[in-house]
C-alpha positions, 0 to 999 in steps of 0.5 A: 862648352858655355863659351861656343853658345856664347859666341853667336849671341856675341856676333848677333848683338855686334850686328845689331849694333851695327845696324842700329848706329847706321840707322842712327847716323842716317838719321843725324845726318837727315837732320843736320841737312834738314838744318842746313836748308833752313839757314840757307833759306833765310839767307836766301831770303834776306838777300833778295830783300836787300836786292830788291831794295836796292832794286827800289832805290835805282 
């Protein structure tokens, strides 16, 4: 008998974990992405330095 009021406090916690892990994954990939723009735009940026150097020396 013990084991059928179990079982739905079973079920509830997998659900939770569920939502908990996408909203964990989410986040991580926000924050991965958010990164992945930084580096860019120093890349971006230290392109148009060169080119506008080599813009000068023309």
């Amino acid at each position: 008998m013990m084991a059928f009021s179990f079982f739905p406090m079973l079920m509830m916690l997998f659900y939770l974990a569920a939502i908990g892990f996408s909203i964990w994954f989410a986040l991580s990939l926000i924050k991965a992405q958010r990164e992945r723009n930084e580096i860019l735009n120093e890349i971006s940026a230290k392109l148009e330095q060169k080119s506008d150097i080599k813009k000068d020396e023309l």
